[in-house]
C-alpha positions in Angstrom: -62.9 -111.0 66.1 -61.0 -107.4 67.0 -61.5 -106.5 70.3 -59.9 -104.2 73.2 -57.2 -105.7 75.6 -60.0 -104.7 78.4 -62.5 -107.2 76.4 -59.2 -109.5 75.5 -58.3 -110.1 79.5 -62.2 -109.4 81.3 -64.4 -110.9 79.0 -62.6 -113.1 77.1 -62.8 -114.2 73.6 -62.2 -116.9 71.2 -60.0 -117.4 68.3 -61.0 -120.0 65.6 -63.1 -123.2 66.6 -60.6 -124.6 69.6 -59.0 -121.5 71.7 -59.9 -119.6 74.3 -57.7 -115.6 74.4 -58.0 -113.7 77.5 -60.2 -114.4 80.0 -57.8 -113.6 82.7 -60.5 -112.5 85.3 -61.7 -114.7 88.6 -64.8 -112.6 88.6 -65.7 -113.2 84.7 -64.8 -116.7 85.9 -67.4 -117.1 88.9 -70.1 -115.6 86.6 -69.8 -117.6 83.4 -68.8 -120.9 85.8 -72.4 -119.9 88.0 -74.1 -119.7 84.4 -72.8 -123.1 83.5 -70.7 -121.7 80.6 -67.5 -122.4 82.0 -66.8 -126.0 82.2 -63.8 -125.8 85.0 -61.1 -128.9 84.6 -58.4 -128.2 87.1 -55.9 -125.8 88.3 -52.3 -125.2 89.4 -51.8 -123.0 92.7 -49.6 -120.1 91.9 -48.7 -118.3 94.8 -45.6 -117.1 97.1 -44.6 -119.5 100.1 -46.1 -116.6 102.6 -49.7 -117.2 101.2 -52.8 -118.7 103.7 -54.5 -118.2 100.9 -54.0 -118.8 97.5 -54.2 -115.4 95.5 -53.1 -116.2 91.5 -53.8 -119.8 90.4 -53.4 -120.8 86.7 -56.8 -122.5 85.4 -58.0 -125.3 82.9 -61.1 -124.8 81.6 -63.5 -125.0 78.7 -65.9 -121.8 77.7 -67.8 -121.6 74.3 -66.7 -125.0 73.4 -63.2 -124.0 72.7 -60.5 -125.3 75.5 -58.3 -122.9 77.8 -55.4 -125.2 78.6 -53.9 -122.9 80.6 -54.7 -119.2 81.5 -53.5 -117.4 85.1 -55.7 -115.0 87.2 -56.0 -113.0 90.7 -58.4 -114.2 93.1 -60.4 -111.6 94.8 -58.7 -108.6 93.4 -61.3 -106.3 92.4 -61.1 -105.0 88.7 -59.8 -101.7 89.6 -56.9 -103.1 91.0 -56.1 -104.8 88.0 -56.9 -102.0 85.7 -54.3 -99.7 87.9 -51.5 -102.7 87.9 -52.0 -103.1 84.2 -52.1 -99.9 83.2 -48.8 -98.9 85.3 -46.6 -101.8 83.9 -48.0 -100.9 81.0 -46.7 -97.3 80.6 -43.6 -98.0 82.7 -41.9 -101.0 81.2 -41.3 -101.6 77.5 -40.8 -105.1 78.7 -43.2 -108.1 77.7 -42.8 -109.8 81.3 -42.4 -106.8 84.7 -41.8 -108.2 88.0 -43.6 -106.7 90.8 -43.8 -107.1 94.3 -47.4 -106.1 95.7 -47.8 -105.0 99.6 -44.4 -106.3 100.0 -44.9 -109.9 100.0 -46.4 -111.2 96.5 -43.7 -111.2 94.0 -44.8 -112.1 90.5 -44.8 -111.3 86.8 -47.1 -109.3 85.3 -47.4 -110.1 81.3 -47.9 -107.3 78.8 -48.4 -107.6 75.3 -48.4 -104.4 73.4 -50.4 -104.4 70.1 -49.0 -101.0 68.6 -49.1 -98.6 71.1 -51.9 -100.3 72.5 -52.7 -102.7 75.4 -53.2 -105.6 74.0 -53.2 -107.9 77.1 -52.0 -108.3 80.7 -52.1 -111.0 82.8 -50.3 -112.1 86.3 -47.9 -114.6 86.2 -45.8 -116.1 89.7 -42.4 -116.6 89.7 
C-alpha cells in the first residue's frame, strides 16, 4: 500500500497480514475503538512527573486483524497541533528523534522518519 505520512500517522495502515504502521492519533483511536474496529489490549502511561493527567500513553491494540504491539499517541491534542509540531521538527531537525519541551513542562521526543525529502512519519515519544 503507498500512502502519505498524514495517512501513515492519522489513519493508519497495514503492512502485510500481521502489522499495524501508523496510527499514531487518540482521535482516529476513539472513532475506530467506538466502531468496534479497534480491539484495545493495554497501555503504558507515558508522561512527565508534573502530569494530573496523563497526555502521551503508548497503546496495544488490534485494528484490521493485524496487531499494534506498541504505538505512542497525544491525548486530546487536536490535529492541528500535531500537524504544526510535526511539521516544525520536521523542517528544523535532520535528526530521526528531536526533543522538545511543550508549554514548558512536557519534555519528550518527537520521532521523524524522512522518506526522501518527504514526511514519512512522526510520532511523540517521552523520555
Amino acid at each position: 500500500m503507498d500512502s502519505s505520512g498524514f495517512e501513515h500517522v492519522f489513519v493508519g495502515e497495514t503492512r502485510g497480514e500481521k502489522d499495524v504502521i501508523g496510527f499514531h492519533n487518540w482521535i482516529q483511536f476513539y472513532l475506530q475503538e467506538k466502531l468496534g474496529c479497534v480491539d484495545y489490549l493495554g497501555y503504558i502511561s507515558r508522561g512527565t512527573p508534573r502530569d494530573e493527567e496523563q497526555r502521551l500513553i503508548s497503546v496495544q491494540f488490534s485494528w484490521r486483524e493485524s496487531v499494534k504491539p506498541v504505538g505512542s499517541m497525544f491525548l486530546g491534542t487536536s490535529p492541528e497541533f500535531e500537524v504544526a509540531l510535526y511539521t516544525c521538527i520536521f523542517l528544523a531537525s535532520d535528526d530521526v528523534r528531536t526533543s522538545v519541551q511543550i508549554d514548558g513542562q512536557y519534555e519528550l521526543d518527537v520521532c521523524c522518519h524522512r522518506w526522501g525529502k518527504h514526511l514519512g512519519c512522526a510520532y511523540p515519544d517521552a523520555k
